[in-house]
C-alpha positions as CSV (number, residue, x, y, z in Angstrom):
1,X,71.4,122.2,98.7
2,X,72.3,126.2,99.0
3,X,73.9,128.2,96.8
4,X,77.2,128.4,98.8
5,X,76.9,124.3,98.4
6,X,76.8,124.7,95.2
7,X,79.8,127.4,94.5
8,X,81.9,125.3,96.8
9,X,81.5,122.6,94.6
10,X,81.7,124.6,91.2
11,X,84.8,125.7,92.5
12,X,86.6,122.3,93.6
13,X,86.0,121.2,90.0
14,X,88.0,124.3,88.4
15,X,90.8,124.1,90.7
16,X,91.4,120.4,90.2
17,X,90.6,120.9,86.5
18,X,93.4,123.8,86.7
19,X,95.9,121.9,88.3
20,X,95.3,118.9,86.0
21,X,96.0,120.7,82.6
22,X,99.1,122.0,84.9
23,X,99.8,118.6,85.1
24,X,99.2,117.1,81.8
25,X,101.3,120.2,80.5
26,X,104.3,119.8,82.4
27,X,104.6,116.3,82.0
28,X,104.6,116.0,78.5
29,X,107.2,119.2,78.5
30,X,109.2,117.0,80.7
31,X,108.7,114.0,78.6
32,X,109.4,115.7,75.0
33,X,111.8,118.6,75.8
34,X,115.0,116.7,75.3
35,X,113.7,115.4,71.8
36,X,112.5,118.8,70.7
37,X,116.2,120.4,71.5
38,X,118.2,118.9,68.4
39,X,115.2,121.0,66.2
40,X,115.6,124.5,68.2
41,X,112.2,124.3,69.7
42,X,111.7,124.6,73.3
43,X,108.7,123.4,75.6
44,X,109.8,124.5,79.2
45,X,107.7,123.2,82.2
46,X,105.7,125.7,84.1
47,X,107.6,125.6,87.7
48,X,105.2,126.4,90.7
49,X,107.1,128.0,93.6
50,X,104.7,127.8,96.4
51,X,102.3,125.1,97.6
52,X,98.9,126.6,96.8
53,X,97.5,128.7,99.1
54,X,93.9,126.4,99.6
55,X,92.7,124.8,103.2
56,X,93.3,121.1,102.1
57,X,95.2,119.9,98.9
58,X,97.1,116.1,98.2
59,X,99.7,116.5,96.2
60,X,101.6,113.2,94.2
61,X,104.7,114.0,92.9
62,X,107.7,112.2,91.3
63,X,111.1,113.1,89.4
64,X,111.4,112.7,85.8
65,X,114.6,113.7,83.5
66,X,115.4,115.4,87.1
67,X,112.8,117.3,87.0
68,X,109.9,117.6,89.6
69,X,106.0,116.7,88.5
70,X,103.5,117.4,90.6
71,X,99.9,116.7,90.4
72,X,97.9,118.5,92.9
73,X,94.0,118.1,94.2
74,X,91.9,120.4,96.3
75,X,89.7,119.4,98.5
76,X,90.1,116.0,98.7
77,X,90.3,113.9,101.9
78,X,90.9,110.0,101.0
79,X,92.3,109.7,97.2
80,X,95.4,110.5,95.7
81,X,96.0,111.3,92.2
82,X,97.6,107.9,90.4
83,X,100.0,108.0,87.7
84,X,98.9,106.1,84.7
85,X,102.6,104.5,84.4
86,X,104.3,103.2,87.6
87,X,107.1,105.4,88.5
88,X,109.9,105.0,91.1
89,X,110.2,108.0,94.3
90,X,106.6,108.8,94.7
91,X,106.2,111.1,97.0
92,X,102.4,111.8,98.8
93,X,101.7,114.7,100.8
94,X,98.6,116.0,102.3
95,X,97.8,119.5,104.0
96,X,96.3,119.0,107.3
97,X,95.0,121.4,109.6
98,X,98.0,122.8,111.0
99,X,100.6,119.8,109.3
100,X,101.4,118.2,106.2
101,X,101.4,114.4,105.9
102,X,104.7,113.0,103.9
103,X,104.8,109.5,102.7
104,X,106.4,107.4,100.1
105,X,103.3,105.4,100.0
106,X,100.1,105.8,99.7
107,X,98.9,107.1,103.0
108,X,95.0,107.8,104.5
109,X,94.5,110.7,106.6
110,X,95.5,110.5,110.0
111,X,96.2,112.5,113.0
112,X,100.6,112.7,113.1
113,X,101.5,114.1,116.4
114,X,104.4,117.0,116.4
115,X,108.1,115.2,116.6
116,X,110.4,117.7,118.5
117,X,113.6,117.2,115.8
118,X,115.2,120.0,114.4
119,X,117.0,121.0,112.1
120,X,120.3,123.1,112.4
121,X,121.8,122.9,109.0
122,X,120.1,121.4,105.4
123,X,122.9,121.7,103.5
124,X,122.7,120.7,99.2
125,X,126.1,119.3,97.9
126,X,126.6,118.3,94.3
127,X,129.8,117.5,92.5
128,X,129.1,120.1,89.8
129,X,128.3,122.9,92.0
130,X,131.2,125.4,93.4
131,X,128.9,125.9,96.1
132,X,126.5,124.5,98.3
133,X,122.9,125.6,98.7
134,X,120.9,125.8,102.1
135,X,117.6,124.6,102.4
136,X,114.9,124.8,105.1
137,X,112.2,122.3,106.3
138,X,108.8,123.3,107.4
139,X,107.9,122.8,111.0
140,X,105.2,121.4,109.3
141,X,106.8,118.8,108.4
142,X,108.7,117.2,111.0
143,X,105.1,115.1,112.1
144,X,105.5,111.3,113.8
145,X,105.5,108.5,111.0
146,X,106.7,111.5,107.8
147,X,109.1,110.6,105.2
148,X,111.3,113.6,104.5
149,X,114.5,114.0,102.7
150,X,113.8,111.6,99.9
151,X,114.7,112.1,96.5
152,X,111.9,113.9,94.8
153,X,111.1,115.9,98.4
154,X,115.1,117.3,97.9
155,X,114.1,117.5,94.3
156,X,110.8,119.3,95.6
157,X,113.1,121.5,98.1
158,X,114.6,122.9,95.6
159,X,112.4,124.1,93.1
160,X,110.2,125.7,95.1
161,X,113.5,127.6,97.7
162,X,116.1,128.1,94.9
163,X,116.1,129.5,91.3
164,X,116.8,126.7,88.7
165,X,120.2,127.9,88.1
166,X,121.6,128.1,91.4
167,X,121.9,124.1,91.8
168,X,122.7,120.8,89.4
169,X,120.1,117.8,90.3
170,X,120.6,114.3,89.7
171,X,121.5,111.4,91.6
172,X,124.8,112.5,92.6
173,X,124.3,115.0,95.1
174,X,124.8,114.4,99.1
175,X,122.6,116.4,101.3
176,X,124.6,117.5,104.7
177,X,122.0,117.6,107.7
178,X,122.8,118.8,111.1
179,X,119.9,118.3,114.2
180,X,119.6,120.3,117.3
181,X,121.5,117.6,119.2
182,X,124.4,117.9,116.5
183,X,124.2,115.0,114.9
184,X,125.3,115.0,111.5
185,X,123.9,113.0,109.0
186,X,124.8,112.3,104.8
187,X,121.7,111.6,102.9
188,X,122.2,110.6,99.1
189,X,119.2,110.3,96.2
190,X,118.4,106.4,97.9
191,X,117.8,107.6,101.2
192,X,115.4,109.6,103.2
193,X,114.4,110.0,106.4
194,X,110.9,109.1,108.6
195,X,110.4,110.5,112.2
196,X,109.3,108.0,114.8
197,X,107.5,108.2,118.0
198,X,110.2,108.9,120.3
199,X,110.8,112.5,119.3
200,X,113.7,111.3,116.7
201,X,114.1,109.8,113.3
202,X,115.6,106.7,111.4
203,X,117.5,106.9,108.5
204,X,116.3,104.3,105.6
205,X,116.9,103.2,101.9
């Protein structure tokens, strides 16, 4: 084992032990915010803009009080990070080389060839905003077999494309799609979509 072995290592550990006091911290300010409000005190979640700029990450994320958690690992090719209490709209994502994996299960690494869909519009609708907020999807993305669209990946959309008070979230809001071939689709907080194999997508619930 050589040294650059060994730093490699070191620094896989300090990453995921970053990202897992990240964690721990914004779930708990998620958790005990609203009860801390009635007392003046505020414990504001640390909101990450960017996906982290690392070679290989999985990332398992999930809404809670409409807000977006996010646990992320580095350098780790099978595993994904399970929440200690079952939680509804998980979303798993993986950096590959060159694409990102999207599931709403569990998946294992696997090649996803390139689906040619596009997207003209992404529009975000909500009935207590004046206006509505455009939003982009990563080429990345749009892979054979990814769930996209779903509720925490809007909810994920968001945070990391818009300031926090540009839009409302909950489970009211409609999101307006548009593809290449102008079909237009109207995507609620129980839908999502998954790209198939004949360079197009289904719509499920």
């Amino acid at each position: 084992m050589n040294l650059r072995t060994i730093f490699e290592g070191t620094a896989t550990v300090f990453v995921n032990i970053l990202f897992s006091l990240l964690w721990t911290y914004n779930y708990f300010a998620v958790i005990i915010e609203d009860r801390l409000k009635p007392y003046g005190l505020k414990l504001k979640p640390i909101t990450i803009k960017t996906e982290p700029p690392l070679d290989k990450w999985n990332c398992s994320a999930y809404v809670e009080s409409n807000k977006l958690i996010e646990h992320y690992e580095y350098g780790v090719d099978n595993e994904f990070f399970v929440f200690s209490d079952p939680v509804d709209h998980t979303l798993y994502l993986k950096k590959c080389d060159g694409y990102r994996l999207s599931k709403v299960g569990k998946c294992a690494p696997e090649f996803a060839p390139e689906n040619k869909t596009r997207f003209l519009n992404i529009l975000y609708m909500h009935p207590k905003m004046s206006e509505c907020v455009k939003l982009t999807l990563d080429a990345s993305y749009i892979r054979n077999g990814n769930a996209v669209f779903s509720k925490t990946f809007v909810c994920r959309l968001l945070n990391y494309q818009c300031s926090s008070s540009s839009y409302h979230f909950d489970d009211d809001y409609e999101l307006h799609i548009m593809d290449d071939k102008i079909k237009k689709h109207v995507l609620r907080s129980n839908q999502y979509l998954v790209f198939d194999d004949n360079a197009s997508y289904e719509i499920k619930a």
